[in-house]
PyMOL Python script that loads the backbone (N, CA, C, O; Angstrom):
from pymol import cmd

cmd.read_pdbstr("""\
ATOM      1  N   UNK A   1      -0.651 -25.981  23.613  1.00  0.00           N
ATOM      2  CA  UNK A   1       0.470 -26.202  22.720  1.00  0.00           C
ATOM      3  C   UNK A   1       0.021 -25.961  21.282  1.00  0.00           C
ATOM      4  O   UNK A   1      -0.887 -26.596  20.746  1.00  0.00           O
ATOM      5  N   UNK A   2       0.716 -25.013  20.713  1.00  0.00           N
ATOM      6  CA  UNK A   2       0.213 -24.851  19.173  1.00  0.00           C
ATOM      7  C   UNK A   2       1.069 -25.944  18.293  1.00  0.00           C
ATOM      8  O   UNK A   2       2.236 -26.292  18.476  1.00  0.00           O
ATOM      9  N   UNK A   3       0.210 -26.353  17.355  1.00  0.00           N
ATOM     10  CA  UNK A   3       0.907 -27.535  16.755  1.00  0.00           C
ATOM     11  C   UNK A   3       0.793 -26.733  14.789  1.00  0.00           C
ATOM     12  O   UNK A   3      -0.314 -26.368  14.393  1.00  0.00           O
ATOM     13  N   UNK A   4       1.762 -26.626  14.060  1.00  0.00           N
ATOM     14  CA  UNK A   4       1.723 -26.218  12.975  1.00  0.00           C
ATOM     15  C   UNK A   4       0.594 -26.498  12.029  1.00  0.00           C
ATOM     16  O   UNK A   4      -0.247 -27.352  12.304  1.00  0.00           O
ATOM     17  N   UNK A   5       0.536 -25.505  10.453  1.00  0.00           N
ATOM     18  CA  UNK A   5      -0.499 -26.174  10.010  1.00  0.00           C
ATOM     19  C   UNK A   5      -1.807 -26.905   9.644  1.00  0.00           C
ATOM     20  O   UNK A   5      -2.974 -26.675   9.326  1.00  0.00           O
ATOM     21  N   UNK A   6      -1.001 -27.854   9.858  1.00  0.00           N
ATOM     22  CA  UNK A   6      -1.753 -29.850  10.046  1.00  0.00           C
ATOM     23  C   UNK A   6      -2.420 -29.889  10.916  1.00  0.00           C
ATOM     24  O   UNK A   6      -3.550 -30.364  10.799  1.00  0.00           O
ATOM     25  N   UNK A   7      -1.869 -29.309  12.326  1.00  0.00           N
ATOM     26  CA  UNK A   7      -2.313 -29.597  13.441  1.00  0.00           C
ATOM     27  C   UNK A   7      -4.292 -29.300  14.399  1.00  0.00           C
ATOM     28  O   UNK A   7      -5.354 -29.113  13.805  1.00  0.00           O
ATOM     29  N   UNK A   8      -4.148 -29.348  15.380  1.00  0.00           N
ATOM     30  CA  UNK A   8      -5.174 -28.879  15.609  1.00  0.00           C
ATOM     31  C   UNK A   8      -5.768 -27.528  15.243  1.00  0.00           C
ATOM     32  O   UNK A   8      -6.822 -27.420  14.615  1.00  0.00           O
ATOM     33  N   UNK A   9      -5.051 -26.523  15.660  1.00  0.00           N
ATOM     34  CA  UNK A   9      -5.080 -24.733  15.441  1.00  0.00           C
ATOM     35  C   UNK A   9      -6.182 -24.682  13.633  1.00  0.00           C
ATOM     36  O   UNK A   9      -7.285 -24.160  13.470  1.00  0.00           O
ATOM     37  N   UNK A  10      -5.356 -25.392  12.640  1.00  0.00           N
ATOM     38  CA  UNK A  10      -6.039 -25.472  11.382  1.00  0.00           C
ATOM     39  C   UNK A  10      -7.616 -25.895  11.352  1.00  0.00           C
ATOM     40  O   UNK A  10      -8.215 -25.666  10.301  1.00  0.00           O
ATOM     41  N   UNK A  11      -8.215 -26.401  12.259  1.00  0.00           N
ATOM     42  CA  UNK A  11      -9.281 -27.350  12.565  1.00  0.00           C
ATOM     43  C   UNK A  11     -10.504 -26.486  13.025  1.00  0.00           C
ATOM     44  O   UNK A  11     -11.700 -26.666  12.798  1.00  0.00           O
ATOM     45  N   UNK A  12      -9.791 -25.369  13.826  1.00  0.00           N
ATOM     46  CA  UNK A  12     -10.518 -24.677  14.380  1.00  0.00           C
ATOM     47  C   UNK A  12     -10.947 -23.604  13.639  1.00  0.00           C
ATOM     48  O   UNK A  12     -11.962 -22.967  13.921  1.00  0.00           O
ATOM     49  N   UNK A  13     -10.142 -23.339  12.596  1.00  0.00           N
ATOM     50  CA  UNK A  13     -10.196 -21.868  11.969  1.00  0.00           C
ATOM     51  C   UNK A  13     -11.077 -22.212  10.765  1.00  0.00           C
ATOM     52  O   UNK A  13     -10.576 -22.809   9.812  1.00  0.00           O
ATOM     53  N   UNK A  14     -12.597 -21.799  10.767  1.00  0.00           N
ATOM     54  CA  UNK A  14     -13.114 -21.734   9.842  1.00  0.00           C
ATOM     55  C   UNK A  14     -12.892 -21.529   7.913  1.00  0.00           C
ATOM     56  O   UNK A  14     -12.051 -20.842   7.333  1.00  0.00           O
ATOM     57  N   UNK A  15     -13.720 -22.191   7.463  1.00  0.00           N
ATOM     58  CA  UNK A  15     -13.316 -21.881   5.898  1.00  0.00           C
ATOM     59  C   UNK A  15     -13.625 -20.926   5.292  1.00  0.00           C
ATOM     60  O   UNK A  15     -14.137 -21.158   4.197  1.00  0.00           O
ATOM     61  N   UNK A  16     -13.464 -19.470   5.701  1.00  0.00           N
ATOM     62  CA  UNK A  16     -14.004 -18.223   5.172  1.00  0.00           C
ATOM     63  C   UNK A  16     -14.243 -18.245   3.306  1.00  0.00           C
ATOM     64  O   UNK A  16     -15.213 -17.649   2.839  1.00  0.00           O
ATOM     65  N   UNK A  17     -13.365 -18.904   2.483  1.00  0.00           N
ATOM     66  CA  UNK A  17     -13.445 -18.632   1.203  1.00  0.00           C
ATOM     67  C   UNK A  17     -14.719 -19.600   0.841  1.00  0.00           C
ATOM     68  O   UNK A  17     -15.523 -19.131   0.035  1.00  0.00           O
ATOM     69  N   UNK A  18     -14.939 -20.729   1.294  1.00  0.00           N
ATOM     70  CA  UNK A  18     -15.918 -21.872   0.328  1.00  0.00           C
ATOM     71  C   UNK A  18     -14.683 -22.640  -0.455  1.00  0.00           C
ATOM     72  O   UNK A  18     -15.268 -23.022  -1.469  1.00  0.00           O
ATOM     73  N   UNK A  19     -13.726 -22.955  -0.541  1.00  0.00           N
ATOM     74  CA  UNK A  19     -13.127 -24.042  -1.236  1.00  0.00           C
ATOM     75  C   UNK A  19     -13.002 -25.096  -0.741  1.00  0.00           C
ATOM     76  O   UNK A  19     -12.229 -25.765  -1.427  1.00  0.00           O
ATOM     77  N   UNK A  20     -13.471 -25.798   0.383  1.00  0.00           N
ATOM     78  CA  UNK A  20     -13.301 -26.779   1.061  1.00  0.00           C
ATOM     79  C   UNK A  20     -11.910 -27.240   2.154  1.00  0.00           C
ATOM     80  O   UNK A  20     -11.579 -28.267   2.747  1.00  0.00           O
ATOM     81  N   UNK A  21     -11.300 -25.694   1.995  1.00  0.00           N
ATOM     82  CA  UNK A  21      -9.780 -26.082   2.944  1.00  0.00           C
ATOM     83  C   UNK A  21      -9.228 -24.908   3.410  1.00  0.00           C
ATOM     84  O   UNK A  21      -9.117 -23.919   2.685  1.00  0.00           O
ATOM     85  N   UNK A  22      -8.854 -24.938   4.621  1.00  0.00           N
ATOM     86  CA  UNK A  22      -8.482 -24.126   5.020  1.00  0.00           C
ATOM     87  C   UNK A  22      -7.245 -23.340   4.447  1.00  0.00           C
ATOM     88  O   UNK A  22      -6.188 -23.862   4.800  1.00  0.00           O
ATOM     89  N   UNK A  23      -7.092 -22.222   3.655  1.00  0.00           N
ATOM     90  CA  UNK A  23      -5.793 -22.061   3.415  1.00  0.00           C
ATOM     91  C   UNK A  23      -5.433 -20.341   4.071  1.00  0.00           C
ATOM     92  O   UNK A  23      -6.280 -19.714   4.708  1.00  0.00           O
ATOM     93  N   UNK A  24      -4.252 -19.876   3.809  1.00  0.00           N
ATOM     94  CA  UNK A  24      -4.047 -18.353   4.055  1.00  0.00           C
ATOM     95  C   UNK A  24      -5.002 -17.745   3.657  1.00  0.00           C
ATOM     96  O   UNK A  24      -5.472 -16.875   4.389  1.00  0.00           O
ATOM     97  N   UNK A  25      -5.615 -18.019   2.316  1.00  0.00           N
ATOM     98  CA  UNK A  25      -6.671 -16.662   2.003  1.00  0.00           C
ATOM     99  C   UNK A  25      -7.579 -17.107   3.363  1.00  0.00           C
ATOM    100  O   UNK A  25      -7.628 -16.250   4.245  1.00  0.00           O
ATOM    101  N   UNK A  26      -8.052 -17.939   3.522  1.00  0.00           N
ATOM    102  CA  UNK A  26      -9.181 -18.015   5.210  1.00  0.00           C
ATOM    103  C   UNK A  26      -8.267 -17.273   5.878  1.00  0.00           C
ATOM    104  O   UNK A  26      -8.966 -16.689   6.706  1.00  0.00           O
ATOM    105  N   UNK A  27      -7.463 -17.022   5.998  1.00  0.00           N
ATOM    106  CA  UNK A  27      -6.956 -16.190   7.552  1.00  0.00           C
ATOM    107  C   UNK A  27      -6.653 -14.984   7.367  1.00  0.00           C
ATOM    108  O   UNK A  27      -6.600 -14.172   8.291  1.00  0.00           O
ATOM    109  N   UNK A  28      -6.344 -14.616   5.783  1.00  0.00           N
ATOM    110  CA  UNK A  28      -6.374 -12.895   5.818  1.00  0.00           C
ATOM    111  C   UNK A  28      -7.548 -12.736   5.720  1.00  0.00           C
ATOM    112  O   UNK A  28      -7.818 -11.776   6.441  1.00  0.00           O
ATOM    113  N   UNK A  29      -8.555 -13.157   5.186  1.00  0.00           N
ATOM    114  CA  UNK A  29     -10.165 -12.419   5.161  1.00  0.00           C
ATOM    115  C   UNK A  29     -10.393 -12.691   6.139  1.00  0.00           C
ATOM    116  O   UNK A  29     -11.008 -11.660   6.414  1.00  0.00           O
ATOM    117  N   UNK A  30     -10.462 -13.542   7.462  1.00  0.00           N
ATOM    118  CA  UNK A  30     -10.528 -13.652   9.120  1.00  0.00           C
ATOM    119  C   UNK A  30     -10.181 -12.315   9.389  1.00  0.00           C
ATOM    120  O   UNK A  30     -10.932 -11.498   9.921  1.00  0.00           O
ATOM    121  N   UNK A  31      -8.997 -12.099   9.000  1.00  0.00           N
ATOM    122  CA  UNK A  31      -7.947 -10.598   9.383  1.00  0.00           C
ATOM    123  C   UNK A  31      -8.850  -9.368   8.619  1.00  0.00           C
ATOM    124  O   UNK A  31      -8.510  -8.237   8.966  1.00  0.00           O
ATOM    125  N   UNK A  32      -9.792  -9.434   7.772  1.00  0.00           N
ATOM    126  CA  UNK A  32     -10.486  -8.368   7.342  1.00  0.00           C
ATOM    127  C   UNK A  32      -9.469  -7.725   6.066  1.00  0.00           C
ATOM    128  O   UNK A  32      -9.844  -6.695   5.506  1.00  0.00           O
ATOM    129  N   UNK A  33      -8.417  -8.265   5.727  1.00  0.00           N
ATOM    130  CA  UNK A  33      -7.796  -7.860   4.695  1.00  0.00           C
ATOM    131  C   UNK A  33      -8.385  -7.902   3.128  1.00  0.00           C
ATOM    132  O   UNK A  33      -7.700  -7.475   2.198  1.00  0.00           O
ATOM    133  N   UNK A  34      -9.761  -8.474   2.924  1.00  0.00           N
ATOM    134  CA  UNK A  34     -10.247  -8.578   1.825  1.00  0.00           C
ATOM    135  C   UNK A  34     -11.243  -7.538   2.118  1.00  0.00           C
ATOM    136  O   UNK A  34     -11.334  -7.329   3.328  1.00  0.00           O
ATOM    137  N   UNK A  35     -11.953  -6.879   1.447  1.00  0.00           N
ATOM    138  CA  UNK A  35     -12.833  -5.580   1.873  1.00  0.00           C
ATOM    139  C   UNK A  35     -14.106  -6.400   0.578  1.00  0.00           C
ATOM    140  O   UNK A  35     -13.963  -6.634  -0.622  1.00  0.00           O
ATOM    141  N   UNK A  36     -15.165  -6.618   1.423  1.00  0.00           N
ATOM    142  CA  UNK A  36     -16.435  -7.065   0.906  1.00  0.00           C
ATOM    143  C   UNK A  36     -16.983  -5.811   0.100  1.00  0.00           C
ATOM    144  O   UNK A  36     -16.746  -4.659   0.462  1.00  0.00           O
ATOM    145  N   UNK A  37     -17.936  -6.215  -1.322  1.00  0.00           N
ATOM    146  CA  UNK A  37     -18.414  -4.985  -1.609  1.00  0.00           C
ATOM    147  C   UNK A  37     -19.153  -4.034  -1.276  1.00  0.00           C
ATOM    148  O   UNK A  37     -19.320  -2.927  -1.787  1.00  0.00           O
ATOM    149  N   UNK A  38     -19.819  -4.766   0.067  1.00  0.00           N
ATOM    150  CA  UNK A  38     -20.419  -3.621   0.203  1.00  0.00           C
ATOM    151  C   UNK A  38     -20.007  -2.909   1.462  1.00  0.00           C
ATOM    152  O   UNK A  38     -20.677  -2.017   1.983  1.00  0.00           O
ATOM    153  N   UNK A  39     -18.914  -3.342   1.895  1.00  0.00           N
ATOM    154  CA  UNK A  39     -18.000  -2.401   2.527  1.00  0.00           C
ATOM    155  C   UNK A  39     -17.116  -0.953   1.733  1.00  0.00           C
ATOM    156  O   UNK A  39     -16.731   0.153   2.112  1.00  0.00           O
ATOM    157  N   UNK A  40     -17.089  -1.845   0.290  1.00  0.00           N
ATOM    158  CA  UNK A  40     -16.375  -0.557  -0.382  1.00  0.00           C
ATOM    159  C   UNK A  40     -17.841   0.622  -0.477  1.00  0.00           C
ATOM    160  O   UNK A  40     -17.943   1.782  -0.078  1.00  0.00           O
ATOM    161  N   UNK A  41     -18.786  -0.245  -1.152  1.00  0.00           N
ATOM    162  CA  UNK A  41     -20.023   0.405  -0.814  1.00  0.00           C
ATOM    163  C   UNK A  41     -20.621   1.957  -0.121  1.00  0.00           C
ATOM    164  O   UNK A  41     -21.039   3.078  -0.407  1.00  0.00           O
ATOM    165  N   UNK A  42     -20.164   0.672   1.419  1.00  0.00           N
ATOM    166  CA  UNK A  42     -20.613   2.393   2.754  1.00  0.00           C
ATOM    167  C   UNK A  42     -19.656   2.718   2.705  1.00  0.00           C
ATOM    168  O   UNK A  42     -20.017   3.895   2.728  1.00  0.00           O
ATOM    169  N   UNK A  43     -18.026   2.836   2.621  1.00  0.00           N
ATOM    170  CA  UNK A  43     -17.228   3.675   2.209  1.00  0.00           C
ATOM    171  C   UNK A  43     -17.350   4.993   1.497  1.00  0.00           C
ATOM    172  O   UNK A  43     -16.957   6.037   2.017  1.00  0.00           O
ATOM    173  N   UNK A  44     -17.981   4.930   0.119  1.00  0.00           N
ATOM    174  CA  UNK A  44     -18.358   5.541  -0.936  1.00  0.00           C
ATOM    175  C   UNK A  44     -19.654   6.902  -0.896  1.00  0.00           C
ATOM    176  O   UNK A  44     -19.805   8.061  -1.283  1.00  0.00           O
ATOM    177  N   UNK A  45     -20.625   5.469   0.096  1.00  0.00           N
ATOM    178  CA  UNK A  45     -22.104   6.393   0.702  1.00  0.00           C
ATOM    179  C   UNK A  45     -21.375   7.148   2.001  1.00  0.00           C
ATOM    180  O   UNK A  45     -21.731   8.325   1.940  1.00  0.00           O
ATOM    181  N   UNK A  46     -20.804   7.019   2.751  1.00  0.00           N
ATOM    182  CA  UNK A  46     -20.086   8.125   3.667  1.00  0.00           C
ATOM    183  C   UNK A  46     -19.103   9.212   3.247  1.00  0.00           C
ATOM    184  O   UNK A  46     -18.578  10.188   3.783  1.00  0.00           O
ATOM    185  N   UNK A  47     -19.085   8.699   2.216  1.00  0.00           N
ATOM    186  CA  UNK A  47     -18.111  10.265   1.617  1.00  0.00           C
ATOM    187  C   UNK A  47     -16.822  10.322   1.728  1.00  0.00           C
ATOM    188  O   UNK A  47     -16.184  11.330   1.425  1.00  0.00           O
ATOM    189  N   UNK A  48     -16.105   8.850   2.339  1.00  0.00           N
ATOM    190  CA  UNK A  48     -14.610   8.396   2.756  1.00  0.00           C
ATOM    191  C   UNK A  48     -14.447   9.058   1.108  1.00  0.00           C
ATOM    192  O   UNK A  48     -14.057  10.088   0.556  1.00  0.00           O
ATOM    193  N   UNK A  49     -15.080   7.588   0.734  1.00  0.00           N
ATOM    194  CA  UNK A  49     -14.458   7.036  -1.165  1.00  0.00           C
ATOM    195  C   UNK A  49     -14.322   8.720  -2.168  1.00  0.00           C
ATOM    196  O   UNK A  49     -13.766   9.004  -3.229  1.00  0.00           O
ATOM    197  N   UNK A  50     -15.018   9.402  -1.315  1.00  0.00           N
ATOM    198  CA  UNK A  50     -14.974  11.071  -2.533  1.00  0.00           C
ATOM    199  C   UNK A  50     -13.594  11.701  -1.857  1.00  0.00           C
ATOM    200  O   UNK A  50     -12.756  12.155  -2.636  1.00  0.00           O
ATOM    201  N   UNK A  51     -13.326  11.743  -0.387  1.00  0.00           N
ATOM    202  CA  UNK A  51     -12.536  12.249  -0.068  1.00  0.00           C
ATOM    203  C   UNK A  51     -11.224  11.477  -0.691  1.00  0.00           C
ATOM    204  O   UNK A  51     -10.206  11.997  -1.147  1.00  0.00           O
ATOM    205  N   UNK A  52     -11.470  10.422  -0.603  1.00  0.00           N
ATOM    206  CA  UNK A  52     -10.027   9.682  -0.850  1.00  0.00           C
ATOM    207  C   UNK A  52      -9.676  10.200  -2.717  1.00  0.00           C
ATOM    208  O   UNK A  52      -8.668  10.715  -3.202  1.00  0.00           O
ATOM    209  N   UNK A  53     -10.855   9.826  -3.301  1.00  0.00           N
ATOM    210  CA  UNK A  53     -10.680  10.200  -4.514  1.00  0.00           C
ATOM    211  C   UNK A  53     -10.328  11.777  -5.057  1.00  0.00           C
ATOM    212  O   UNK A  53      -9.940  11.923  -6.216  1.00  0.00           O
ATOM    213  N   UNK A  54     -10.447  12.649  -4.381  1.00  0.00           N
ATOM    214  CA  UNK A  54      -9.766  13.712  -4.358  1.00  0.00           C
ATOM    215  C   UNK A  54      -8.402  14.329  -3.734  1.00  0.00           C
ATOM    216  O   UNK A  54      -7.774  15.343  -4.036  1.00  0.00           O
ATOM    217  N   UNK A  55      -8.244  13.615  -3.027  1.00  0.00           N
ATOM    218  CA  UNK A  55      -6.598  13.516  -2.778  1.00  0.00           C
ATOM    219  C   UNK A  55      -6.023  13.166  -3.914  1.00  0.00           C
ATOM    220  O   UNK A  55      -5.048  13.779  -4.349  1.00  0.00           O
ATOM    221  N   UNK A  56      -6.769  11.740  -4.762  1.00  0.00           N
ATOM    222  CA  UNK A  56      -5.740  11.259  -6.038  1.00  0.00           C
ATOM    223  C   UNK A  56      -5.606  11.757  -7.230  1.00  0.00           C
ATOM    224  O   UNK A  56      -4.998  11.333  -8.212  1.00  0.00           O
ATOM    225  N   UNK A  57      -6.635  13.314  -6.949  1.00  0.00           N
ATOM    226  CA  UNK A  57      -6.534  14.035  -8.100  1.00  0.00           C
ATOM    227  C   UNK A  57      -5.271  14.965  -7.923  1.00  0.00           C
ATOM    228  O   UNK A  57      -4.398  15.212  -8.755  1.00  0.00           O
ATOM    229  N   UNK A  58      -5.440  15.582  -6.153  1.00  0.00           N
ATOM    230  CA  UNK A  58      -4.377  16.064  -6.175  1.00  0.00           C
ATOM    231  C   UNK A  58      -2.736  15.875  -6.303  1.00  0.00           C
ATOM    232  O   UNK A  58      -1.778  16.542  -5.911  1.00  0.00           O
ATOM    233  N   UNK A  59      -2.853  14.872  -6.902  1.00  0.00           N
ATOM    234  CA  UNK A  59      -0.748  14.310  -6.294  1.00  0.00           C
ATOM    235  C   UNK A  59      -0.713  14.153  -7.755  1.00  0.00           C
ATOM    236  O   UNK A  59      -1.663  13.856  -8.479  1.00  0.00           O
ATOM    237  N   UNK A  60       0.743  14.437  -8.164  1.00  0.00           N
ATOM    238  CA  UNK A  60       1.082  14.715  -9.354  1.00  0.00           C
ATOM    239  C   UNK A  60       0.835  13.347 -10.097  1.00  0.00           C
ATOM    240  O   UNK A  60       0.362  12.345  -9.561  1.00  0.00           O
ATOM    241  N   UNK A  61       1.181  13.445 -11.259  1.00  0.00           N
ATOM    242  CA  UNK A  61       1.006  12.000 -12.004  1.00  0.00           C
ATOM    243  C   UNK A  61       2.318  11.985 -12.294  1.00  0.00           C
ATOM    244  O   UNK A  61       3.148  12.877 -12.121  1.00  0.00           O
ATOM    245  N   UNK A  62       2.502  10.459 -12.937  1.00  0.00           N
ATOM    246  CA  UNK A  62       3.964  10.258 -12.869  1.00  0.00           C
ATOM    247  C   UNK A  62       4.856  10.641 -13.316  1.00  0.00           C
ATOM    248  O   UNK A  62       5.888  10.729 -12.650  1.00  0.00           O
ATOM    249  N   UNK A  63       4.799  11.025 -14.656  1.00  0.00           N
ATOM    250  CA  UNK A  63       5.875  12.081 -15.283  1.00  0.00           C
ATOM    251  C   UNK A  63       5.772  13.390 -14.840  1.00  0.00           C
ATOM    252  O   UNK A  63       6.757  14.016 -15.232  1.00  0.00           O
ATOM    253  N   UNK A  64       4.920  14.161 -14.116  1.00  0.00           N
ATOM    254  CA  UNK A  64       5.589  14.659 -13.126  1.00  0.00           C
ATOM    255  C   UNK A  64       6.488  14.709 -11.733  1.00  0.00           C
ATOM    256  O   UNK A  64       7.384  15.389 -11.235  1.00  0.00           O
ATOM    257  N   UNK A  65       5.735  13.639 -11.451  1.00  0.00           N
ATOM    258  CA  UNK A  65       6.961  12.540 -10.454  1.00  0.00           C
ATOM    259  C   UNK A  65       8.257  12.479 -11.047  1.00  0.00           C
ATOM    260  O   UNK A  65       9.278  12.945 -10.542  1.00  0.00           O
ATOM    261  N   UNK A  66       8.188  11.998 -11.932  1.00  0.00           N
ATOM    262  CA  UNK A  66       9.742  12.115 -12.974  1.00  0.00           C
ATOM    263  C   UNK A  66      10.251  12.989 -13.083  1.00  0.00           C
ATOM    264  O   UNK A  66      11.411  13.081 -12.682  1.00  0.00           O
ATOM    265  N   UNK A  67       9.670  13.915 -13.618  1.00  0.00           N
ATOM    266  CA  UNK A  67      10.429  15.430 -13.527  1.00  0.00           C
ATOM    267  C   UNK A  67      10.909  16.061 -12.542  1.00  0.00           C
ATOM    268  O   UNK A  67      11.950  16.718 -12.544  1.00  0.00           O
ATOM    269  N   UNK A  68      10.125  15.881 -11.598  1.00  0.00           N
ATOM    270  CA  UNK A  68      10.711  16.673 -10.049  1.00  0.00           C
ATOM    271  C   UNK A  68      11.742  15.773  -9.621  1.00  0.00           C
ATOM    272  O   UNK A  68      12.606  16.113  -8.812  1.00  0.00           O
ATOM    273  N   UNK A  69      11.668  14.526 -10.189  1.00  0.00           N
ATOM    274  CA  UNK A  69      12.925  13.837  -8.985  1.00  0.00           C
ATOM    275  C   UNK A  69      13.913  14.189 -10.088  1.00  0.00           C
ATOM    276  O   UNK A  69      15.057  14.039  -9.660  1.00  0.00           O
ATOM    277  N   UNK A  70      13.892  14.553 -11.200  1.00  0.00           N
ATOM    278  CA  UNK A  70      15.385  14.619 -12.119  1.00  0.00           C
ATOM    279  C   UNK A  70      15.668  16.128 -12.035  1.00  0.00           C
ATOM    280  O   UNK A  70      16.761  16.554 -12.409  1.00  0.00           O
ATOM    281  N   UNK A  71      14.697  16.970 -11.543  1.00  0.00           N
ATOM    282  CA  UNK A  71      14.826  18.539 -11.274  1.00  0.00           C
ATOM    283  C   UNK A  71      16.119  18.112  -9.941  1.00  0.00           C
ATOM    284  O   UNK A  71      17.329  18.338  -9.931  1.00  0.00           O
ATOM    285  N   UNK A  72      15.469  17.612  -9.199  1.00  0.00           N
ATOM    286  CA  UNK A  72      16.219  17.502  -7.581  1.00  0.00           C
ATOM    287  C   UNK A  72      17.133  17.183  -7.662  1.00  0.00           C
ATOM    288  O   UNK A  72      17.967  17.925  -7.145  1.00  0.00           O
ATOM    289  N   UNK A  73      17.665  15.894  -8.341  1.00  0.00           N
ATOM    290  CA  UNK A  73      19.010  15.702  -8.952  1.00  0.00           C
ATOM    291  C   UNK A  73      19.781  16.522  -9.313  1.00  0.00           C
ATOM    292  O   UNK A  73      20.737  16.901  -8.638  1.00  0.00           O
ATOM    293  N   UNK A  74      19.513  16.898 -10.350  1.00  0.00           N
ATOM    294  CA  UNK A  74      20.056  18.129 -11.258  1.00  0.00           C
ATOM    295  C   UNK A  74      20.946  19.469 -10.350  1.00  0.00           C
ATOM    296  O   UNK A  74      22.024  20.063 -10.309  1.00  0.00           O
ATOM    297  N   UNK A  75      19.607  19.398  -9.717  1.00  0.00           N
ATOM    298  CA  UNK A  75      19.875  20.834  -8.437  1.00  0.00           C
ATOM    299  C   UNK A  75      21.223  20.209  -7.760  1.00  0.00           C
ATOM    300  O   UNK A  75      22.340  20.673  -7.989  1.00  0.00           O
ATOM    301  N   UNK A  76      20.925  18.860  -6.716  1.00  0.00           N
ATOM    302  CA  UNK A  76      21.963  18.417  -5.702  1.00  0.00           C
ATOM    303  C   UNK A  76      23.391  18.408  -6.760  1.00  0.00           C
ATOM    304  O   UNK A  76      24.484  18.859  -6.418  1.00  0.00           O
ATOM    305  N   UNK A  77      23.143  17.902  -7.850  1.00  0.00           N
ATOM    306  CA  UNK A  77      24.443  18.108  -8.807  1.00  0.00           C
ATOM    307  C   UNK A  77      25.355  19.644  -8.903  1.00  0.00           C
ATOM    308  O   UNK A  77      26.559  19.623  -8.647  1.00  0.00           O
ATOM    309  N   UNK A  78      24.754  20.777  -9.242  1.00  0.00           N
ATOM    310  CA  UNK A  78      24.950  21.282  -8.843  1.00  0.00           C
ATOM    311  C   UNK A  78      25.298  22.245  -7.769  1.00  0.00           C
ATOM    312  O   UNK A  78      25.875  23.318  -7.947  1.00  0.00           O
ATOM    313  N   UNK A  79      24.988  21.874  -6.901  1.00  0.00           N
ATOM    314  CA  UNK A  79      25.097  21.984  -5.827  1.00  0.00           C
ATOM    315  C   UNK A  79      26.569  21.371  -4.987  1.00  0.00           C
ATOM    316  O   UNK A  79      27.033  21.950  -4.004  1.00  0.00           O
ATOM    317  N   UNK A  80      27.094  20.270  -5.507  1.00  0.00           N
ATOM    318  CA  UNK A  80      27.889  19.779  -5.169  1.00  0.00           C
ATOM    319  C   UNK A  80      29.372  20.554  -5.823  1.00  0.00           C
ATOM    320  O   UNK A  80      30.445  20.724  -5.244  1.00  0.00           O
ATOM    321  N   UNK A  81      29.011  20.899  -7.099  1.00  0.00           N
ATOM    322  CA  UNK A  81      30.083  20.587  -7.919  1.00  0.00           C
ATOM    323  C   UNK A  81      30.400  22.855  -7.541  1.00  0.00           C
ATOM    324  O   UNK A  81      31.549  23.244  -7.753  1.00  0.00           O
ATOM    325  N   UNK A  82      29.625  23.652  -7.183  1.00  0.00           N
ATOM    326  CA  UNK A  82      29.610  24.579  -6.638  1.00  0.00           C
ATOM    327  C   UNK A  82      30.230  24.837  -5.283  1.00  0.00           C
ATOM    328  O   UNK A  82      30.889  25.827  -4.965  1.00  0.00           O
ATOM    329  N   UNK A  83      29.840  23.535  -4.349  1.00  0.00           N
ATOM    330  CA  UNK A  83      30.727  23.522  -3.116  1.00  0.00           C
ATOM    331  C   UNK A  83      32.512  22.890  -3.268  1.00  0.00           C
ATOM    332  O   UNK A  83      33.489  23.037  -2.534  1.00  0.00           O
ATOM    333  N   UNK A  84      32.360  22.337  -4.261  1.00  0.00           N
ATOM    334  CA  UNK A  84      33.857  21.565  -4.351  1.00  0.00           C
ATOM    335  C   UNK A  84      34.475  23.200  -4.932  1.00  0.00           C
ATOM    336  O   UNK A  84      35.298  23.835  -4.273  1.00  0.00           O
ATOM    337  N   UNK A  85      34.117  23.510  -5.762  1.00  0.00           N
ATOM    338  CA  UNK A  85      34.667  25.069  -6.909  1.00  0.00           C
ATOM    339  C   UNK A  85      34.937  25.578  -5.776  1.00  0.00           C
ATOM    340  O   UNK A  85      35.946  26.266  -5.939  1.00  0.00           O
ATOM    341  N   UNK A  86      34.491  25.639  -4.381  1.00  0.00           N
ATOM    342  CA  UNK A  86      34.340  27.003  -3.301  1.00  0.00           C
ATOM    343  C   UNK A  86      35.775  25.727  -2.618  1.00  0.00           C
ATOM    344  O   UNK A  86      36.623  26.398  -2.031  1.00  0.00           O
ATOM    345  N   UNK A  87      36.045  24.569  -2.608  1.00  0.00           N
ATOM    346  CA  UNK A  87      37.344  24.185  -1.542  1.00  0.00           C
ATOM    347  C   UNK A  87      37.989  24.510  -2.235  1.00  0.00           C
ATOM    348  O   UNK A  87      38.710  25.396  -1.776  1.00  0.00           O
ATOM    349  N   UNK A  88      38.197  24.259  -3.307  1.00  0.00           N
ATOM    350  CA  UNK A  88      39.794  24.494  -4.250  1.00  0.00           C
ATOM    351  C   UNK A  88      39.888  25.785  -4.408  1.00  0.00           C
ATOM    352  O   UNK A  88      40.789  26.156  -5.161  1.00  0.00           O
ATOM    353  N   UNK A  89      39.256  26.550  -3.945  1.00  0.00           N
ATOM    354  CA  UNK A  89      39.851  28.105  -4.255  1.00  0.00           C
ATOM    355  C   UNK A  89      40.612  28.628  -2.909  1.00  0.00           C
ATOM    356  O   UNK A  89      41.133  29.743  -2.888  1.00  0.00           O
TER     357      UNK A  89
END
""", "prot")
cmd.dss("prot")
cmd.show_as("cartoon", "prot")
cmd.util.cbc("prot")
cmd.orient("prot")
């Protein structure tokens, strides 16, 4: 029977942070959701961290982000107002 919290289940689950209590941060770093440094580390020494970092060279920056989505707009605007011109005729 799982009992909330308070209950037993809390008792069992180790104190991963050091603060003296069990809270959520213990159960996402249980879950591996905190990345230790020297996990970012062998990341970096395997050549993930270069690959990843070159993808983020490639993707536009944001005001180009901006621009293309107000280009696209612009376009579908026209686009619309070209198909309506083509019913009424």
């Amino acid at each position: 029977m799982k009992v909330g919290a308070e209950g037993p289940m809390k008792k069992n689950f180790p104190d991963l942070t050091g603060d003296g209590k069990v809270t959520q941060a213990d159960i996402l770093k249980g879950r591996g959701v905190f990345k230790s440094k020297a996990d970012v580390i062998n990341m970096y020494a395997s050549g993930i961290g270069d690959a990843m970092a070159d993808l983020a060279k490639d993707m536009p920056s944001k005001e180009e982000r901006k621009s293309n989505r107000k280009e696209r707009k612009r376009q579908r605007m026209e686009d619309r107002v070209a198909r309506d011109f083509k019913k009424k005729k």
